[in-house]
C-alpha positions in Angstrom: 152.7 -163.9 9.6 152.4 -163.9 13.6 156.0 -166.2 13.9 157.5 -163.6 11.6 156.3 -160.9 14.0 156.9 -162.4 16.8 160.9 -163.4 15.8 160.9 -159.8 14.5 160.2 -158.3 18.0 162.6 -160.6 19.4 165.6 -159.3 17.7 164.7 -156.1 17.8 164.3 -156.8 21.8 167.9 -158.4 21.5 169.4 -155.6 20.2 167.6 -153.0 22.4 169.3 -154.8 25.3 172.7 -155.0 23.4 172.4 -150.9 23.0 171.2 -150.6 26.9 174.3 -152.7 27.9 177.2 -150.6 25.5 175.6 -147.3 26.5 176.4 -148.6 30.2 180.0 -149.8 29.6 180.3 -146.3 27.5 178.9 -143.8 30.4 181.0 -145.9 33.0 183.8 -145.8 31.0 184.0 -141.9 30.7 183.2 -141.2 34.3 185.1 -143.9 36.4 188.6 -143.9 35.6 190.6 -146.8 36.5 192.0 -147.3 39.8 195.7 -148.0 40.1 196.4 -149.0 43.7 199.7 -151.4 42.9 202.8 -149.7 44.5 200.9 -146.9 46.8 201.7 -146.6 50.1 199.2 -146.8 53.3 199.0 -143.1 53.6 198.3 -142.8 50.0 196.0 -145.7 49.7 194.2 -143.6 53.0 194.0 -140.6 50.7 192.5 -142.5 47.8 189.9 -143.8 50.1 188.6 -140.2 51.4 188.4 -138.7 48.1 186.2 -142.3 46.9 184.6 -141.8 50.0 184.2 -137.6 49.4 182.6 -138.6 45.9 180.3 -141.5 47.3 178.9 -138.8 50.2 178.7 -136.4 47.3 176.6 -138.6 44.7 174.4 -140.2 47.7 173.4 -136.2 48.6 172.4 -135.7 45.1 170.4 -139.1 44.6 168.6 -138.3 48.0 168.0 -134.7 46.7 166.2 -135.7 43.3 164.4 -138.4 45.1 163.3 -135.7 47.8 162.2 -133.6 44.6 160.4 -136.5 42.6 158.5 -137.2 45.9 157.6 -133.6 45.9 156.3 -133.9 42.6 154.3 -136.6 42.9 152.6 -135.7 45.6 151.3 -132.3 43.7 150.6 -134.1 40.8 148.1 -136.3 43.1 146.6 -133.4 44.6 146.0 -131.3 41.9 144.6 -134.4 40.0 142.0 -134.3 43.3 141.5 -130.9 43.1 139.9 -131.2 39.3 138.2 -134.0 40.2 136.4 -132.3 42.7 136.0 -128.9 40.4 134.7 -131.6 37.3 132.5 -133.9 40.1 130.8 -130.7 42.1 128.5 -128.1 40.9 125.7 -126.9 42.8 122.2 -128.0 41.3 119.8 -125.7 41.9 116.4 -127.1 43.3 114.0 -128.0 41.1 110.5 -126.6 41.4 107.3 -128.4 40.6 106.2 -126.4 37.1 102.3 -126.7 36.0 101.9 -126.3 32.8 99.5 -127.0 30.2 99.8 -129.7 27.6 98.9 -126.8 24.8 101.7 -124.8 26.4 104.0 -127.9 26.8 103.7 -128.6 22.9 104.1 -125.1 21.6 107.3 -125.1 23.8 108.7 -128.6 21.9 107.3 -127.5 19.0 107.7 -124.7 18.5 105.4 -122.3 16.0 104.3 -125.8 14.0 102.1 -126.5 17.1 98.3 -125.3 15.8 96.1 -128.0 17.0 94.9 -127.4 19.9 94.9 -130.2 22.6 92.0 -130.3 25.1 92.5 -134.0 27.1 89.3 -133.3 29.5 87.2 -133.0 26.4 87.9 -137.2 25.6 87.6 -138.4 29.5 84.1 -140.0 30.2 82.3 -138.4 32.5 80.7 -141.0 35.5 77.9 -139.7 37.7 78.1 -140.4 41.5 74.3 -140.5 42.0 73.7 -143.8 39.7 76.4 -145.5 41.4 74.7 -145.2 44.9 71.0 -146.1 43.2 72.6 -149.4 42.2 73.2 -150.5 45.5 70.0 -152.0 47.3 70.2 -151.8 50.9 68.9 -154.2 52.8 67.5 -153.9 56.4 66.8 -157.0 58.1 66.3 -159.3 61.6 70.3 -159.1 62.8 69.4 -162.2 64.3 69.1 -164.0 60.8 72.6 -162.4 59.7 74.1 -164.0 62.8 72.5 -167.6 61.9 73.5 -167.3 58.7 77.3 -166.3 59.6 77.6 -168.5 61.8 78.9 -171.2 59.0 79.4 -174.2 61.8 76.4 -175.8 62.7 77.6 -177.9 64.7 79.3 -174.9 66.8 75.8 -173.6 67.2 74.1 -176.5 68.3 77.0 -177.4 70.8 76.1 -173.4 71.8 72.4 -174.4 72.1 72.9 -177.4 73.7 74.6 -176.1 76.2 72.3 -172.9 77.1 69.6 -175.9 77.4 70.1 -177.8 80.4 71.2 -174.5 82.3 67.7 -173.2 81.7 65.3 -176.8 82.7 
């Protein structure tokens, strides 16, 4: 099936070309008409070469004038293509302000008028008193001295510390 398809489009390709080429031949047919410069003299053959030179000037000015218009175009089309792009792309959001509301009043909004139950979230939060947290906590008061022996962590740090303050002191 994909062969037949593909040999298909080729012919159909082959002829499209054949068309493009005897459309050419036909168009240049009806608007160049043969040149017959056998037996004209120089001032003639001179002649002949103005006016193909006339036509050539004339044909080059209106190439260079649709070109000069397509360029034109093109260039709008771009900048209008900008301009809604920029009209689709910008809108001015307005600032969004910070909205408290309820969660009753949030529901009956979604809801609608099937919201009945009423919502109360403090009611299931479990309520923790500061003053038994502080009572838990037994605070001790003690020699700082002990604290410092008992931070210390090195021993061998201290006796190197004792050691030292020793001989000093004899």
């Amino acid at each position: 099936l994909q062969s037949l398809m593909l040999a298909k489009a080729k012919e159909e390709w082959d002829q499209e070309i054949v068309d493009k080429q005897a459309e050419k031949e036909r168009y240049l047919s009806e608007r160049v008409t043969p040149l017959h410069t056998s037996g004209l003299s120089l001032s003639q053959l001179q002649d002949l070469c103005r006016e193909l030179h006339e036509k050539v000037e004339i044909v080059d000015e209106e190439r260079y004038d649709i070109e000069a218009k397509c360029n034109h175009n093109t260039r709008e089309i771009k900048d209008l293509k900008i301009k809604v792009l920029d009209l689709r792309g910008k809108f001015k959001r307005p600032p969004l302000r910070r909205v408290r509301v309820s969660a009753d009043a949030m529901l009956r909004a979604l809801l609608g008028s099937k919201h009945k139950v009423s919502m109360d979230l403090r009611a299931n939060l479990k309520s923790v008193k500061k003053e038994d947290t502080e009572k838990e906590r037994p605070v001790e008061v003690g020699d700082w001295r002990k604290n410092v022996e008992a931070m210390s962590g090195m021993e061998g740090r201290k006796k190197m510390f004792d050691a030292a303050k020793s001989p000093t002191g004899q």
